[in-house]
C-alpha positions in Angstrom: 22.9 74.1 40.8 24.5 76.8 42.4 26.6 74.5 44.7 27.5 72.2 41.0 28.7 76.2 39.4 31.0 77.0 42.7 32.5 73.1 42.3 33.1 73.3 38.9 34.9 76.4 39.1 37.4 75.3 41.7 39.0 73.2 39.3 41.9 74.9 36.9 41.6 74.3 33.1 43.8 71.2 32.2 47.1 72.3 30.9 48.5 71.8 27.9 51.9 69.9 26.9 54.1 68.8 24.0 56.8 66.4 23.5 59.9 66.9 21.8 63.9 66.8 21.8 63.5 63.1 21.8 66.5 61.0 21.5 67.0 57.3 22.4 67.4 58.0 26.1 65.1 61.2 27.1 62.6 63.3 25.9 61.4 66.1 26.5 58.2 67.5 28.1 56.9 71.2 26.9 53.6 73.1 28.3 51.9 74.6 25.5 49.1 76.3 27.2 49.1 76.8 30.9 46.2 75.9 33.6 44.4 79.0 34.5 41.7 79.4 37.1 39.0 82.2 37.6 38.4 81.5 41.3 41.9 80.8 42.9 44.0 83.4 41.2 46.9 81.2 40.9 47.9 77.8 39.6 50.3 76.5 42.4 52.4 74.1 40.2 52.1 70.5 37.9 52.6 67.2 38.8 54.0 65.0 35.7 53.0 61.2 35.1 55.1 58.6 32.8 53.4 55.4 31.4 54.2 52.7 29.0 51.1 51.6 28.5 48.9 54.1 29.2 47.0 52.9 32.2 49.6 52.6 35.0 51.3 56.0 35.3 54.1 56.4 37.6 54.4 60.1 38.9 57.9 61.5 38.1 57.6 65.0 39.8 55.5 66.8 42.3 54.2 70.8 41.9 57.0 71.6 39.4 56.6 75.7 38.9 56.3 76.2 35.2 60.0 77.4 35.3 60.7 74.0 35.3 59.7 73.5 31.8 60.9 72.0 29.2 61.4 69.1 31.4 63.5 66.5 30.2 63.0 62.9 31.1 66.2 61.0 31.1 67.3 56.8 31.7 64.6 56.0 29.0 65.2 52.8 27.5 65.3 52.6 23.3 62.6 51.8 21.0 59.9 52.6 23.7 56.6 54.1 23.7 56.4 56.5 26.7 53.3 58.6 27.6 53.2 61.6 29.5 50.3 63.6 31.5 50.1 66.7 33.4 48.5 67.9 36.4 47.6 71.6 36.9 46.8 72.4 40.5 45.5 75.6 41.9 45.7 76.9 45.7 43.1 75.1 47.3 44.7 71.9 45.6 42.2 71.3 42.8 43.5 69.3 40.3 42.8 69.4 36.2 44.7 66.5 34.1 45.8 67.3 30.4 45.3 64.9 27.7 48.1 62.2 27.2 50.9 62.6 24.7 53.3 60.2 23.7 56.8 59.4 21.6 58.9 56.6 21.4 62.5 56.5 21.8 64.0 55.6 18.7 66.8 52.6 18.3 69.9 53.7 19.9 73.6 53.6 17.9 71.0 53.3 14.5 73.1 56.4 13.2 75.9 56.6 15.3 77.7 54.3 13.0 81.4 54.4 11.8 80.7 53.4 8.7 78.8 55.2 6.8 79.8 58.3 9.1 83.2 58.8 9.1 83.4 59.8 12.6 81.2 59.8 16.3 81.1 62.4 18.9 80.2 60.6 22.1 78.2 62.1 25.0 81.9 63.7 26.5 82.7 65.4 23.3 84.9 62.8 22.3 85.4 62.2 18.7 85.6 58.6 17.9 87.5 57.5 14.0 88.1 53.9 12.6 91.4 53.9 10.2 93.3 51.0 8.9 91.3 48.3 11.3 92.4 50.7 14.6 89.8 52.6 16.7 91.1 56.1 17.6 90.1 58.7 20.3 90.6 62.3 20.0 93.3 61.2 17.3 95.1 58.2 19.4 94.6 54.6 19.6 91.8 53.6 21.8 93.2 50.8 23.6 94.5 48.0 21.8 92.6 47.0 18.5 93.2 45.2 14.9 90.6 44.5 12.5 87.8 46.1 13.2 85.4 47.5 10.8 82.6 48.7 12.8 82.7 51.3 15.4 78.8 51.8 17.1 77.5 54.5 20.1 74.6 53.1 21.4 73.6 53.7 25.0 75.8 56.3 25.8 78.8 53.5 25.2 81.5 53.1 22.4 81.6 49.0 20.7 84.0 48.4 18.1 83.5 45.2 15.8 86.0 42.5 14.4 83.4 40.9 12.2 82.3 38.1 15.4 82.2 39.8 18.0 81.6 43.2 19.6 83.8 45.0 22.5 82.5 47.6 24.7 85.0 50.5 25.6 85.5 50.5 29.5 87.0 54.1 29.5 90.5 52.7 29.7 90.4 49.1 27.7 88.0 47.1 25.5 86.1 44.9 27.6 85.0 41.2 26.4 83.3 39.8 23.4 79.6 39.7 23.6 77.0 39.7 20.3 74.6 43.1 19.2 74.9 45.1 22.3 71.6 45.6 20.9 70.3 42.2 21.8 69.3 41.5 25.4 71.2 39.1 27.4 70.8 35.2 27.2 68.2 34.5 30.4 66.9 38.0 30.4 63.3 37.6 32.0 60.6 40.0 32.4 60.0 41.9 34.9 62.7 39.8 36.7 65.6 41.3 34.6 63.8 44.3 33.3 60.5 45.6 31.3 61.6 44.8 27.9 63.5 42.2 25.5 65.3 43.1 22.7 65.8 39.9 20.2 68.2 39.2 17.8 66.2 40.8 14.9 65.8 43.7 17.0 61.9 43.2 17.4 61.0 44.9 21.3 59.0 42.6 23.4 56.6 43.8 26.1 54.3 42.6 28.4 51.6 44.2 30.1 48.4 43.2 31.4 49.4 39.8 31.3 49.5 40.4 27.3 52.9 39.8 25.1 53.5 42.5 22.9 55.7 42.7 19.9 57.0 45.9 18.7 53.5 47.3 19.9 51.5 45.0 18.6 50.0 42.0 20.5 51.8 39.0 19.5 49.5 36.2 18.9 47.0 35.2 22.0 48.1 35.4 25.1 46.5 35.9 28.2 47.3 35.7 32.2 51.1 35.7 31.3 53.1 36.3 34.4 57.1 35.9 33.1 58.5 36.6 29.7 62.0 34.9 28.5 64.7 35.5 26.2 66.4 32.0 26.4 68.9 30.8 23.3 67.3 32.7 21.0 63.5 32.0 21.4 61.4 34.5 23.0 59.1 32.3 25.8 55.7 33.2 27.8 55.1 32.2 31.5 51.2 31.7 32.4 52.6 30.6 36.3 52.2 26.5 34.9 53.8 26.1 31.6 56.4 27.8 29.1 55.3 28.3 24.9 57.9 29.4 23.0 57.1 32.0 20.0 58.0 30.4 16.4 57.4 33.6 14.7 54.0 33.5 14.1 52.3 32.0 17.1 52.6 30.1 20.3 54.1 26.6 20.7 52.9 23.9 22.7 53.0 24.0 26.8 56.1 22.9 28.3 58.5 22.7 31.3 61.3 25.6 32.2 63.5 25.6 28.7 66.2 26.6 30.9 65.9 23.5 33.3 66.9 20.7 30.5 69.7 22.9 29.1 71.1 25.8 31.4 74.7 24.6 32.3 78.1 24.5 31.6 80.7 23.0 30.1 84.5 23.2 28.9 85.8 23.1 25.6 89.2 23.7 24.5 90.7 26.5 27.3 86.8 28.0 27.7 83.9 27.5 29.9 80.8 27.5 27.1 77.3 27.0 27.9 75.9 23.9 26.8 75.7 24.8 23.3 79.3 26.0 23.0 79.0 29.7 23.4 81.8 30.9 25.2 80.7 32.3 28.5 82.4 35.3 30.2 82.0 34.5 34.3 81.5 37.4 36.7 80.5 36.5 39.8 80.3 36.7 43.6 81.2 35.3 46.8 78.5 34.6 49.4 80.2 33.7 52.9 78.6 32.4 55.7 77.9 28.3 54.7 81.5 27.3 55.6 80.9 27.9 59.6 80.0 24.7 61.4 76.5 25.4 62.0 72.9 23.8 62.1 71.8 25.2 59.7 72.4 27.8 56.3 72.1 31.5 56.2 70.6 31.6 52.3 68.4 28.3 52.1 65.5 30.7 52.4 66.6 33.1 49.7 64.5 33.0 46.8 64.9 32.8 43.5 63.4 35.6 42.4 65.9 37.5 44.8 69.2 35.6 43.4 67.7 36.6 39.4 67.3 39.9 40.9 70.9 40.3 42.4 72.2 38.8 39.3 70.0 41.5 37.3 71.1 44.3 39.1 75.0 43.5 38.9 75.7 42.0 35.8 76.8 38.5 37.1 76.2 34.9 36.0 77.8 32.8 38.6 77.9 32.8 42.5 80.5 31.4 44.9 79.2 29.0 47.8 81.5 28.3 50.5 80.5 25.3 51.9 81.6 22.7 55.4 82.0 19.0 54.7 81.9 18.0 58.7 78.5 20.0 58.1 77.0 18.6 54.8 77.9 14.7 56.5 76.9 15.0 59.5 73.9 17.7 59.7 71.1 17.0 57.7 69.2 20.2 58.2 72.4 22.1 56.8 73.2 19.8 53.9 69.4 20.3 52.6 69.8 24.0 53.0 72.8 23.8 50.5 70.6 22.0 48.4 67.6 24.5 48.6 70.2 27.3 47.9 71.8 25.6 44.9 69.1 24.8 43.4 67.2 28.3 43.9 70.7 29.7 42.1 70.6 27.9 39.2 66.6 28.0 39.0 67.4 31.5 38.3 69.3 30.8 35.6 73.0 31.7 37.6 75.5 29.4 37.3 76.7 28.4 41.1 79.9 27.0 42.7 80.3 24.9 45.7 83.7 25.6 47.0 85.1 23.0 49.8 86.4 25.6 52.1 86.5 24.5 55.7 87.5 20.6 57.2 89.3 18.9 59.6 90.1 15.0 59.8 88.0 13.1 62.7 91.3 13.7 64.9 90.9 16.8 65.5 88.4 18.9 67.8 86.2 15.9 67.7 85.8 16.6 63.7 84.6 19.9 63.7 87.0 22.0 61.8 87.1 25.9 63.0 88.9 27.2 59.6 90.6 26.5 56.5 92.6 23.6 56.4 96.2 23.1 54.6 94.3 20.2 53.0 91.4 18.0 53.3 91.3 15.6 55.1 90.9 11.8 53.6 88.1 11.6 56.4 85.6 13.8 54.8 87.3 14.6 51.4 86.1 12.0 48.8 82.8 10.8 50.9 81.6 14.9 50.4 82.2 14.8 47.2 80.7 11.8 46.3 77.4 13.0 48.0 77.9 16.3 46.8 78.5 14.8 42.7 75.8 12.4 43.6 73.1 15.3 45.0 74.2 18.2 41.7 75.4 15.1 38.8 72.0 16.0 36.9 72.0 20.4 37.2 75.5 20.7 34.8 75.0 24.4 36.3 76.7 23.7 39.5 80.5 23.9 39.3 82.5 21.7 42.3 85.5 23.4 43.7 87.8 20.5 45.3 89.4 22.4 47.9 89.9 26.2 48.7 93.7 27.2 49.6 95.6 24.5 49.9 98.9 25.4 51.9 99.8 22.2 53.7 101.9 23.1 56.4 102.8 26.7 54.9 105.4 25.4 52.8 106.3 24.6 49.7 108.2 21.6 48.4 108.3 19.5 45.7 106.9 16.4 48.2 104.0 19.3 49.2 102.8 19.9 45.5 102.8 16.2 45.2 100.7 16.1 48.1 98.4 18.8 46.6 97.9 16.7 43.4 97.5 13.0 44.7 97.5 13.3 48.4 100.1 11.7 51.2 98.4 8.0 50.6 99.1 6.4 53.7 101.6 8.9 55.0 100.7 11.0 57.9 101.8 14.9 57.9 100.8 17.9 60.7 97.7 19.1 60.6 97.9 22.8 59.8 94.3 25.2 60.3 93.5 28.8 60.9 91.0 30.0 63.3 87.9 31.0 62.1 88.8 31.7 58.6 90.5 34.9 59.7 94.1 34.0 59.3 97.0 32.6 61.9 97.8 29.6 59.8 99.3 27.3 62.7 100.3 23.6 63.4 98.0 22.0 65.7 99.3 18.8 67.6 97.2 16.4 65.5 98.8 14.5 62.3 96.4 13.2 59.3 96.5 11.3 55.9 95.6 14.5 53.4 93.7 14.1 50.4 94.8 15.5 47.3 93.0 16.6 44.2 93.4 13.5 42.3 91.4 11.2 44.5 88.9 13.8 45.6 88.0 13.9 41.4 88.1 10.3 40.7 85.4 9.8 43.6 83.2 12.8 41.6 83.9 11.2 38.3 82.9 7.5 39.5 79.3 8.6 40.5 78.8 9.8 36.5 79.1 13.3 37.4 80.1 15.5 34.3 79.9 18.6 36.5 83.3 20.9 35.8 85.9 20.6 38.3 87.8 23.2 40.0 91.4 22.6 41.5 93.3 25.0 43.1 97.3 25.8 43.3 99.6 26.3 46.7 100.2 28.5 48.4 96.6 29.7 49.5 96.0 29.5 45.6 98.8 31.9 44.8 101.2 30.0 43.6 100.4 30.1 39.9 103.7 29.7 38.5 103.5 26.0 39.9 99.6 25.2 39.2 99.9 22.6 36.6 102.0 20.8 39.4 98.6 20.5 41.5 96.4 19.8 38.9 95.1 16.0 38.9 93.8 14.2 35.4 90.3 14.2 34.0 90.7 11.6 31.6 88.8 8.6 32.5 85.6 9.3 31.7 82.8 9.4 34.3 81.0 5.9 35.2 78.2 4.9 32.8 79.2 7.9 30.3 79.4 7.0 26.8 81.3 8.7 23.9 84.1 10.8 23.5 85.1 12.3 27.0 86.9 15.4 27.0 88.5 16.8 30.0 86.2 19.4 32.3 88.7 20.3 34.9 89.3 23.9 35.1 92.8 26.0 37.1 91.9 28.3 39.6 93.7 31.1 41.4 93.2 33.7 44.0 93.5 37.9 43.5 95.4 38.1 40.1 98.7 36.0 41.7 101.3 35.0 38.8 102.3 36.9 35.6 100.8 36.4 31.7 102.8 33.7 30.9 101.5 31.3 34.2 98.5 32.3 32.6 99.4 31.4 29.6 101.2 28.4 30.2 98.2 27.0 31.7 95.9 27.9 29.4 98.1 26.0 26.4 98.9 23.3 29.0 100.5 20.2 27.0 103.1 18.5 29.3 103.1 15.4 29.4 100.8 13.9 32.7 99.0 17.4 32.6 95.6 18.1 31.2 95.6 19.9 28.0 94.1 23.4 27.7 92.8 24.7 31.2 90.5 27.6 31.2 91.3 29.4 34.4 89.0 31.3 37.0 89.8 33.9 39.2 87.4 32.6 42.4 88.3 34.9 45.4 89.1 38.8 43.4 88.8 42.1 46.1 88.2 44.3 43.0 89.4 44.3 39.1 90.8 47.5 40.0 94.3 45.7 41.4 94.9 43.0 38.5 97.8 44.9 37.9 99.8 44.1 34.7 97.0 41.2 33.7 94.0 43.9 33.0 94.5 43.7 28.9 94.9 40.1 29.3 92.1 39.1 31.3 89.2 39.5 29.1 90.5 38.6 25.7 91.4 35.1 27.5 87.9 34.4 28.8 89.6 34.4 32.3 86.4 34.2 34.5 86.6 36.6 38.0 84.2 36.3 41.1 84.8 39.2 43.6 85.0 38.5 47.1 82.9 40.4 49.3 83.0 40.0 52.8 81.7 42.3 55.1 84.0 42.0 58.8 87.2 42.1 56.8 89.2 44.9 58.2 92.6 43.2 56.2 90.3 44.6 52.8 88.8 47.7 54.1 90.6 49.8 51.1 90.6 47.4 48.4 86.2 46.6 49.6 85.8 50.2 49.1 87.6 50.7 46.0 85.3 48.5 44.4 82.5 50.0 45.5 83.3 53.5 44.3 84.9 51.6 41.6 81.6 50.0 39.7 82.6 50.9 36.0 85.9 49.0 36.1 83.6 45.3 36.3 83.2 45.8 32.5 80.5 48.1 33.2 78.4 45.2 35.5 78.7 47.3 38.7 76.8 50.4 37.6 73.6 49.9 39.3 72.3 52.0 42.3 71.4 49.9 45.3 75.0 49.8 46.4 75.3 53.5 46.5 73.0 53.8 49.6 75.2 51.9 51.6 78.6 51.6 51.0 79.5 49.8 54.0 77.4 47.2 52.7 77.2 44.0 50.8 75.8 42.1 48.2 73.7 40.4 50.5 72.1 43.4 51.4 71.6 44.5 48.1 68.0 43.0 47.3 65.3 42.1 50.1 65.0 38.8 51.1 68.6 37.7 50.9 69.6 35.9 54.5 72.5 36.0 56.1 75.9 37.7 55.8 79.6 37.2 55.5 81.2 35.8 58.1 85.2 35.6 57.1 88.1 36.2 55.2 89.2 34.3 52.5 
């Protein structure tokens, strides 16, 4: 008994605490009565523990001195029940835990509306007005803006609405149209993407315990879920064998991946749109290292769950593959690590590109190319991409990029562009590489027939792919001004299609080269021989920081841009690292942390389990 007494006063009394101050990104943690302790004269300090469901707690700090208090909790997500507990601990580290409080977060932006309030004071003491259809700062135009009759804070960011779509403010521009910011994003998965969904009525979806919950509540029976989806407006449920989607009340019948029959893309008008003809707004990267002849891939083994995660973390929706075509025809272990890493992409729900960057003809170093080419060759060209189309004509995610930077033999004439467009036929020209992808364009002493765009499309397009088509300008892809002069036709429909065909060829160009009116001219393209209305993307960017005079025009276009991100390019050293300190200018995609622990780094090193690493410039 006397040993029990002696135990039982080691411990402290269990503090007491309040919550309060709550907004929809913190709250705030009070003691309201103190641990004491009659043995150990003093109560060393408190340990605090956060939960959302009140059985996992994740400790936030360790022996805070009750100083510390009010301690306020910040990065809180909206319209979330967080629960808090205290730990008093004495000298001899006894330990007493307070009973649980709890708050939720309330909606964010809910009040922060222009109208009914005539004006918002953001987080920097900026006050925010709408007049006439015009957004103004501090009393002067926010960027450029017409129309609008809804101005919204919400997450510590300014939206302004046009009556379809909302706009984020950047700090310097609007960025692009997107729905509620509200509303999680198309694909978002939990805990993939994050620990909560936000639909489009603004119901909160949870899951925990392998439970679904709805605003709270459970929402219908579910048990042993692993994954929960927000997919084209359905919330879904993941039990590790099927998918059953919610229809309001209850659970649907099982059923495959709903992002397997009907994640892809397509073109209409001078837009890439997902396959139900939302306009998409590309941001992507670059992962080097599969255009080096080589045995085998450096990202086959890269998960899926590690791409969903890199896209997560950044904010981006379609990767860049360089890929070999001496490789892909000749190695088989290679070409089915392309395919493992392709399909892992677009299993995650990212859209992916394969981008025909390094060839030789047969000719030449026994037909094992050692860099970018002026053009490909007619050796390799069509036959890769009629295995290619033939291997990705069924996943309408994958995007085929004919060839990289065409610059034939580092000149440009009308005869070259022709060349770019249809090919020299049966008309030999100089073969013209670099070494090793890092620059040095040079003749070699071999000549080659070249294959242009034209035929290299026409052998995609007779194996029924529908898959968009990338072409590129001279040049290296910079020269802009004379793009629709490369671009081949994407009339004739596919073999075996039936209906209406509509062109699904798309212009690309490389680190904001050519003024707004290329861009324009492209994206209106009506000339006779030309396709008509090409949506452009920006494949190869360093950072968004140096689009110079095209920042204001990028965005509103739908103008796609996937950075480039290699990590033994001295020639990009300052531009690299002016991304990287840079994140906010992506639209806000680039905010995340893991880059900010090593900023000599790259995206492949961002999330564990990603192989390989980039191996040239572009």
């Amino acid at each position: 008994m006397s040993f029990f007494s002696t135990r039982r006063a080691a411990y402290p009394t269990p503090p007491s605490l309040s919550l309060g101050s709550i907004t929809a990104s913190s709250i705030t943690v009070s003691i309201v009565a103190q641990s004491t302790d009659t043995v150990y004269p003093t109560v060393t300090g408190y340990d605090l523990y956060r939960s959302t469901d009140n059985i996992n707690w994740t400790r936030l700090a360790t022996n805070l001195p009750f100083s510390s208090f009010p301690y306020v909790d910040t990065g809180l997500s909206s319209n979330t029940t967080y629960y808090y507990q205290l730990q008093g601990a004495n000298a001899a580290n006894y330990r007493s835990t307070s009973v649980s409080g709890n708050s939720t977060t309330p909606p964010n932006g809910g009040t922060q509306t222009i109208p009914p309030q005539a004006s918002i004071t953001d987080g920097s003491s900026n006050v925010w007005t709408l007049v006439s259809g015009v957004v103004y700062e501090n009393g002067s135009p926010a960027g450029f803006s017409a129309g609008v009759t809804t101005v919204k804070y919400y997450n510590s960011t300014i939206y302004q609405y046009n009556g379809s779509q909302w706009f984020a403010w950047t700090g310097t521009t609007w960025g692009p149209g997107i729905s509620d910011p509200r509303v999680s994003p198309n694909g978002f998965v939990i805990p993939t993407s994050g620990s909560s969904i936000v639909d489009s009525a603004i119901n909160t979806w949870t899951l925990s315990g392998g439970q679904v919950y709805e605003n709270g509540t459970l929402a219908g029976v579910s048990s042993g879920v692993t994954q929960l989806l927000w997919y084209n407006s359905t919330i879904y449920q993941f039990n590790g064998t099927q998918w059953f989607a919610w229809n309001g009340t209850a659970w649907g019948s099982g059923q495959g991946d709903p992002r397997s029959t009907s994640f892809g893309m397509k073109i209409v008008g001078n837009t890439f749109t997902d396959l139900s003809s939302n306009i998409l707004t590309l941001k992507g990267a670059n992962f080097s290292g599969m255009e080096n002849t080589t045995n085998t891939t450096p990202f086959s083994g890269t998960t899926q769950s590690t791409w969903a995660g890199i896209a997560s973390t950044w904010g981006l929706n379609i990767f860049r593959f360089p890929v070999n075509a001496h490789s892909w025809l000749t190695i088989p272990a290679y070409k089915s690590g392309v395919i493992a890493c392709i399909n892992n992409v677009t299993a995650a729900g990212v859209y992916a590109i394969i981008d025909l960057h390094w060839d030789c003809p047969a000719a030449y170093n026994n037909g094992v190319p050692v860099g970018q080419p002026g053009f490909i060759s007619q050796d390799n060209g069509p036959s890769f991409w009629t295995d290619v189309a033939n291997t990705f004509k069924t996943n309408p995610a994958v995007l085929f990029e004919l060839m990289n930077e065409p610059y034939g033999i580092d000149t440009i004439t009308a005869q070259y562009l022709t060349y770019c467009q249809q090919g020299t036929g049966n008309t030999f020209i100089t073969f013209w590489t670099d070494q090793g992808g890092n620059g040095g364009l040079a003749a070699t002493g071999t000549t080659y027939k070249a294959s242009g765009h034209q035929p290299m499309l026409n052998a995609i397009r007779a194996t029924g792919a529908t898959n968009v088509c990338l072409y590129s300008c001279m040049a290296e892809n910079s020269y802009f001004a004379q793009s629709l002069a490369c671009a081949p036709t994407d009339t004739t429909a596919p073999t075996g299609f039936s209906g209406t065909w509509t062109s699904q060829l798309a212009a690309t160009v490389h680190y904001a080269n050519g003024s707004a009116g290329n861009y324009t001219t492209v994206l209106n393209a009506t000339s006779s021989g030309y396709p008509v209305n090409l949506p452009i993307l920006m494949t190869e960017c360093y950072t968004t920081t140096n689009l110079g005079g095209l920042n204001g025009f990028i965005w509103p276009n739908h103008i796609g841009i996937v950075l480039w991100t290699p990590a033994n390019d001295g020639q990009v050293g300052a531009a690299y690292q002016n991304w990287d300190s840079n994140k906010t200018n992506f639209n806000g995609c680039l905010t995340a942390s893991p880059y900010n622990s090593q900023p000599g780094g790259t995206l492949d090193n961002l999330q564990t389990g990603v192989q390989g690493t980039h191996a040239q410039q572009p």
